[in-house]
ChimeraX commands (.cxc) that place a marker at each C-alpha (Angstrom):
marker #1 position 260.31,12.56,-45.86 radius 0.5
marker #1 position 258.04,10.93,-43.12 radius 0.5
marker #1 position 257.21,13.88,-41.26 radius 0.5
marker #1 position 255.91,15.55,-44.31 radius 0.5
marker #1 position 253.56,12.78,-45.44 radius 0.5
marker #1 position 252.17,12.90,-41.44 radius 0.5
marker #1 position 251.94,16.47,-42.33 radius 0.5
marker #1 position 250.51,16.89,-45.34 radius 0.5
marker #1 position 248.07,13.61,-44.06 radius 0.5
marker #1 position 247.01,15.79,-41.22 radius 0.5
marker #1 position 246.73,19.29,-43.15 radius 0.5
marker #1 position 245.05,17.60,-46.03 radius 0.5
marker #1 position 243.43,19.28,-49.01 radius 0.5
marker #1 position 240.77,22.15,-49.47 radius 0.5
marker #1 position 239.08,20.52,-52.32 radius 0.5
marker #1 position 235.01,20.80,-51.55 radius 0.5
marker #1 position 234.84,16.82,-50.98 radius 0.5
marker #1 position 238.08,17.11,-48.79 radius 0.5
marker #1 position 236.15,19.71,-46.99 radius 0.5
marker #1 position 232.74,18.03,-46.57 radius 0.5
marker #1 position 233.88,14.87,-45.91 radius 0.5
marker #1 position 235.96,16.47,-43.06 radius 0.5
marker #1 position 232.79,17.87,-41.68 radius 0.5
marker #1 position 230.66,14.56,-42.11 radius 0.5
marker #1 position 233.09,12.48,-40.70 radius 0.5
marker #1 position 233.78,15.22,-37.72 radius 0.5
marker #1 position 230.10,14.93,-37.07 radius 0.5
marker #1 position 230.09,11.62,-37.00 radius 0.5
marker #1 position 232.85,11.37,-34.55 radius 0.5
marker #1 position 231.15,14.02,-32.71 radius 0.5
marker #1 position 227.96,11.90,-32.60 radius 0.5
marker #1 position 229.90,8.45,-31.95 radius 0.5
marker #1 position 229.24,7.09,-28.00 radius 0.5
marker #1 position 232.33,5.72,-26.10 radius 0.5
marker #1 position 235.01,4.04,-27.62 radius 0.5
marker #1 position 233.57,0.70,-25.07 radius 0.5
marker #1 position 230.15,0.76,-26.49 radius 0.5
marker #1 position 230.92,0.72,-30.47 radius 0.5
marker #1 position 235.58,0.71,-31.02 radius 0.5
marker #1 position 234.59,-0.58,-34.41 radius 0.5
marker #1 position 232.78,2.80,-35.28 radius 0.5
marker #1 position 235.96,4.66,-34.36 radius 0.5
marker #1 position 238.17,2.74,-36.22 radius 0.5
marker #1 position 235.89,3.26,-39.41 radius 0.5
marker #1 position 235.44,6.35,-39.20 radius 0.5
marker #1 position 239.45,7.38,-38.27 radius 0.5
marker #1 position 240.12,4.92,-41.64 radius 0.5
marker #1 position 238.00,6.82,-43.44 radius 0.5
marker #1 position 239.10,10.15,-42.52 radius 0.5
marker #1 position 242.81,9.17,-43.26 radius 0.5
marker #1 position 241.97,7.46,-46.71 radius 0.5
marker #1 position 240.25,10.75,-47.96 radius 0.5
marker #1 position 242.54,13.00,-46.95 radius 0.5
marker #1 position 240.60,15.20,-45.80 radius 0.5
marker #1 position 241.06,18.04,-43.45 radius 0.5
marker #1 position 242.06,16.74,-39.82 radius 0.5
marker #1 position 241.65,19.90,-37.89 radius 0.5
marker #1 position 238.63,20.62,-39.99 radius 0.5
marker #1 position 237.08,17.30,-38.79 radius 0.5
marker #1 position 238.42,17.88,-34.81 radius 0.5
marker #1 position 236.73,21.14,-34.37 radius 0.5
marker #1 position 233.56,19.63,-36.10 radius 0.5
marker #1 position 233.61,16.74,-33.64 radius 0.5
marker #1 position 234.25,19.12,-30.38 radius 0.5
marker #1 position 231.24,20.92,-31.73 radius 0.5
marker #1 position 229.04,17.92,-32.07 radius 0.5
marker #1 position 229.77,16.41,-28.97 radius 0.5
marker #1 position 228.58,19.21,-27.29 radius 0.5
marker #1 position 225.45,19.04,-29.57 radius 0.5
marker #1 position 225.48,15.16,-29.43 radius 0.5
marker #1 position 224.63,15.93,-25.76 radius 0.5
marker #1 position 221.87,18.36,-25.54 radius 0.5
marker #1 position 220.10,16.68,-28.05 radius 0.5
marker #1 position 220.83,12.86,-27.00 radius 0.5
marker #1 position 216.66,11.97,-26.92 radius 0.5
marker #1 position 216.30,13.11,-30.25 radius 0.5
marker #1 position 219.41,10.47,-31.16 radius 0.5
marker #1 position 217.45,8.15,-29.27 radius 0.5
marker #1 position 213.73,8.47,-30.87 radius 0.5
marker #1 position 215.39,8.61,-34.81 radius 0.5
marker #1 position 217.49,6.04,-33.76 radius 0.5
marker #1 position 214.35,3.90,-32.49 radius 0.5
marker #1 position 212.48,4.85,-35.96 radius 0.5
marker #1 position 215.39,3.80,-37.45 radius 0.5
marker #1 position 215.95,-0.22,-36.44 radius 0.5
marker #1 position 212.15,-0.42,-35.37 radius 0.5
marker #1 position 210.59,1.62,-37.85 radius 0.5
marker #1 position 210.28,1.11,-41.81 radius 0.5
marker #1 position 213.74,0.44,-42.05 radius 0.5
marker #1 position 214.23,-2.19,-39.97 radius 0.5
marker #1 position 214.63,-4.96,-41.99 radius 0.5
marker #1 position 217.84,-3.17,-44.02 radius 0.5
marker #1 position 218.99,-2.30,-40.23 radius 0.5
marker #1 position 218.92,-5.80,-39.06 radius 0.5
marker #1 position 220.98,-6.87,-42.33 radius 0.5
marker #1 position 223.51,-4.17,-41.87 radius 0.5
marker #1 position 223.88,-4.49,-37.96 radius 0.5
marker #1 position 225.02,-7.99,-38.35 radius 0.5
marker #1 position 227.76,-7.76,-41.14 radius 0.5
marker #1 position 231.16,-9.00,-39.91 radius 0.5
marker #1 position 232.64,-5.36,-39.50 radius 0.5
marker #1 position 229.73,-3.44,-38.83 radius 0.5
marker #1 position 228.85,-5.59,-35.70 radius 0.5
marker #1 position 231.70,-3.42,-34.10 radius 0.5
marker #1 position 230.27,0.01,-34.48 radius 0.5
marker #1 position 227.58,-0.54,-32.27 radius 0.5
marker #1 position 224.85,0.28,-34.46 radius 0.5
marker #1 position 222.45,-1.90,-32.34 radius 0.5
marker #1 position 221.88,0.95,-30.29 radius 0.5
marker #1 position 219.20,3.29,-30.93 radius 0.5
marker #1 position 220.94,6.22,-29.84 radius 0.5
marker #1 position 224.27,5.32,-31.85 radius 0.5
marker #1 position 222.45,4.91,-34.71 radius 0.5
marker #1 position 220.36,7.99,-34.28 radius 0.5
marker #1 position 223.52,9.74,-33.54 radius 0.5
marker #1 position 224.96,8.77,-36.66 radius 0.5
marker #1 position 222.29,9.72,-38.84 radius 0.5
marker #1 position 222.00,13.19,-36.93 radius 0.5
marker #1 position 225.84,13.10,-37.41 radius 0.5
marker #1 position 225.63,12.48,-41.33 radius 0.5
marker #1 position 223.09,14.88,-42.00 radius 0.5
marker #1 position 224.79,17.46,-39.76 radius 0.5
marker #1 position 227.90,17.45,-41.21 radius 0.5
marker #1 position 226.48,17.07,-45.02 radius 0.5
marker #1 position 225.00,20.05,-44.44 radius 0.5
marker #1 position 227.28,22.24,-43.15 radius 0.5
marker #1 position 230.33,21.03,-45.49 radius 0.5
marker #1 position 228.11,21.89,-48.12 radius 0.5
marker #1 position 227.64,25.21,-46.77 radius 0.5
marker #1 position 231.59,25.87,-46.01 radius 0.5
marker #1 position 232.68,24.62,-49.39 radius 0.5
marker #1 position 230.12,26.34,-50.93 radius 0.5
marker #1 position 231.26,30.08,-49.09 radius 0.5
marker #1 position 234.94,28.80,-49.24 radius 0.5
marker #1 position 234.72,28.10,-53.66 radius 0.5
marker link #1:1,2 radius 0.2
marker link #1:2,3 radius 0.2
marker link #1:3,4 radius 0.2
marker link #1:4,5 radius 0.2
marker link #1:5,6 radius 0.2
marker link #1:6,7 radius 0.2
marker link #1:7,8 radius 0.2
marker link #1:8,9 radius 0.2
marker link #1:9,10 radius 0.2
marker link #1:10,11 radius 0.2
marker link #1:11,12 radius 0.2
marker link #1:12,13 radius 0.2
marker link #1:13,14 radius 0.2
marker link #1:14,15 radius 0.2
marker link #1:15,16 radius 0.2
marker link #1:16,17 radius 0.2
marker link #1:17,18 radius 0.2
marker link #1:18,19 radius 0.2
marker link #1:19,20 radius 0.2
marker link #1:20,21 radius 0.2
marker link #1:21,22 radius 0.2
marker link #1:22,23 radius 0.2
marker link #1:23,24 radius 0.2
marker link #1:24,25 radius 0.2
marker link #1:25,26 radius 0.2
marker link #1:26,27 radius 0.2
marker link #1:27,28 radius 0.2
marker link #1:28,29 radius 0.2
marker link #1:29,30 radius 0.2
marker link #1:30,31 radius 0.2
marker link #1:31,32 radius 0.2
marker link #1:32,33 radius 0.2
marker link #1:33,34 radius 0.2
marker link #1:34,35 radius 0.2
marker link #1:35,36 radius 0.2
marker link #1:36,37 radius 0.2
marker link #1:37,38 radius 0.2
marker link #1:38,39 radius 0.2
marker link #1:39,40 radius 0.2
marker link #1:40,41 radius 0.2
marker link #1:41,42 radius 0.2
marker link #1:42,43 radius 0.2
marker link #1:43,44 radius 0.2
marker link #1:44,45 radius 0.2
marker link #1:45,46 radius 0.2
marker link #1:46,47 radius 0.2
marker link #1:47,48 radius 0.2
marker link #1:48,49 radius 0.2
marker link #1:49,50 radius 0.2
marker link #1:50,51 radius 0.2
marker link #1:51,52 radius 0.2
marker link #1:52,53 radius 0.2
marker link #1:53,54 radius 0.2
marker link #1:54,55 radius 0.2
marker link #1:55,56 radius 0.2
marker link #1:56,57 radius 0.2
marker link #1:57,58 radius 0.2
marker link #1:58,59 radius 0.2
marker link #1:59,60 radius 0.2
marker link #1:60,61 radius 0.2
marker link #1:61,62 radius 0.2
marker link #1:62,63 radius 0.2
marker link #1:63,64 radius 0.2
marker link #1:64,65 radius 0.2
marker link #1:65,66 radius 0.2
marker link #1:66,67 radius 0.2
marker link #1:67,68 radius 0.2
marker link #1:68,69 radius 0.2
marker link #1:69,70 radius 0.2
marker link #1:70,71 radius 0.2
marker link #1:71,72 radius 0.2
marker link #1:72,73 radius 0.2
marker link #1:73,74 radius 0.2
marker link #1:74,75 radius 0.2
marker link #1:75,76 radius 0.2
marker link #1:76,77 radius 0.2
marker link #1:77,78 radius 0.2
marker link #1:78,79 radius 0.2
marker link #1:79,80 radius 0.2
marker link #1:80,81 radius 0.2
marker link #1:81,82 radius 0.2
marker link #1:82,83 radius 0.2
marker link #1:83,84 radius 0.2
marker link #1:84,85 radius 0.2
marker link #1:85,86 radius 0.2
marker link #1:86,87 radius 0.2
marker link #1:87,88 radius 0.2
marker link #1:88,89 radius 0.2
marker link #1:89,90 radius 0.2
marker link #1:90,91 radius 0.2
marker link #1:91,92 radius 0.2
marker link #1:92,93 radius 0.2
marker link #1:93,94 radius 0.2
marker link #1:94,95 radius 0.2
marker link #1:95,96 radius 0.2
marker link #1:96,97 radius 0.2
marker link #1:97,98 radius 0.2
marker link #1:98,99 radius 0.2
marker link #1:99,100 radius 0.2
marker link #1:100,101 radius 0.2
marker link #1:101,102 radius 0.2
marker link #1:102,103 radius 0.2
marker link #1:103,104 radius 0.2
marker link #1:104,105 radius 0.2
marker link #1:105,106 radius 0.2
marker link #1:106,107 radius 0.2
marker link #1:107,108 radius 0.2
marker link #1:108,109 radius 0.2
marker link #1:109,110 radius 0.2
marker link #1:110,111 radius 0.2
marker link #1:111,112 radius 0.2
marker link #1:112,113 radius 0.2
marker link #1:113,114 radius 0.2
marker link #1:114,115 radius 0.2
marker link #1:115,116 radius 0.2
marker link #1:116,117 radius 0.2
marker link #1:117,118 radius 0.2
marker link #1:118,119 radius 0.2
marker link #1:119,120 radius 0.2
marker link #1:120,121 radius 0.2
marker link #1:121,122 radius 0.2
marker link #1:122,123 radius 0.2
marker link #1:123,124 radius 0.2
marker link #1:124,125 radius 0.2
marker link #1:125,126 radius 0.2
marker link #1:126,127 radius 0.2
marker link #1:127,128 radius 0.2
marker link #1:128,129 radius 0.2
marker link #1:129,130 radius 0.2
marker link #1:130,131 radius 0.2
marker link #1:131,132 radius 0.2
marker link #1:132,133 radius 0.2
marker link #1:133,134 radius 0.2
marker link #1:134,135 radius 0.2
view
């Protein structure tokens, strides 16, 4: 009985918002820096990922294939995240970096933030695209 809720928790479902929220999450992981700079962001984003249900494997293999993005592309994480909590929106990043939870993720980095929006729009993107050619 256990061993097929771990299953079916780590197959998960191919609905189209089990699928892109595999992919945004995945991208998100793949864009996260090491679990000593931000464990809180890990911990979010693993809750997350089991509370959906979505697609484990689905979010692995989008995470090994954003980390190796995450790295050739690390300046561009820095300079959005540097727009990000100096720019415009910096008075809704200051709020949001200091909330009890969020202090954890590390979102006082520029490049961790960056990363995160690179990750989110990354993996909206192409979980639209594979639920889109999967329905």
């Amino acid at each position: 009985m256990l061993t097929r809720k771990i299953g079916s928790l780590l197959r998960g479902q191919a609905t189209p918002f089990q699928i892109v929220t595999a992919c945004v999450l995945g991208a998100m992981l793949g864009f996260a820096p090491s679990a000593a700079q931000a464990p809180g962001l890990y911990v979010v984003l693993f809750a997350f990922l089991a509370a959906t249900n979505a697609n484990v494997g689905l979010a692995l293999l989008m995470a090994a294939t954003t980390r190796l993005l995450s790295w050739s592309i690390a300046p561009t994480s820095f300079m959005v995240g540097e727009f990000l909590l100096d720019g415009p929106t910096a008075p809704l990043a200051d709020a949001l970096v200091h909330l009890p939870v969020i202090a954890w993720c590390g979102l006082s980095y520029y490049a961790v933030a960056g990363g995160q929006a690179i990750g989110l729009t990354l993996g909206l993107f192409a979980g639209t695209a594979m639920a889109r050619s999967l329905g």
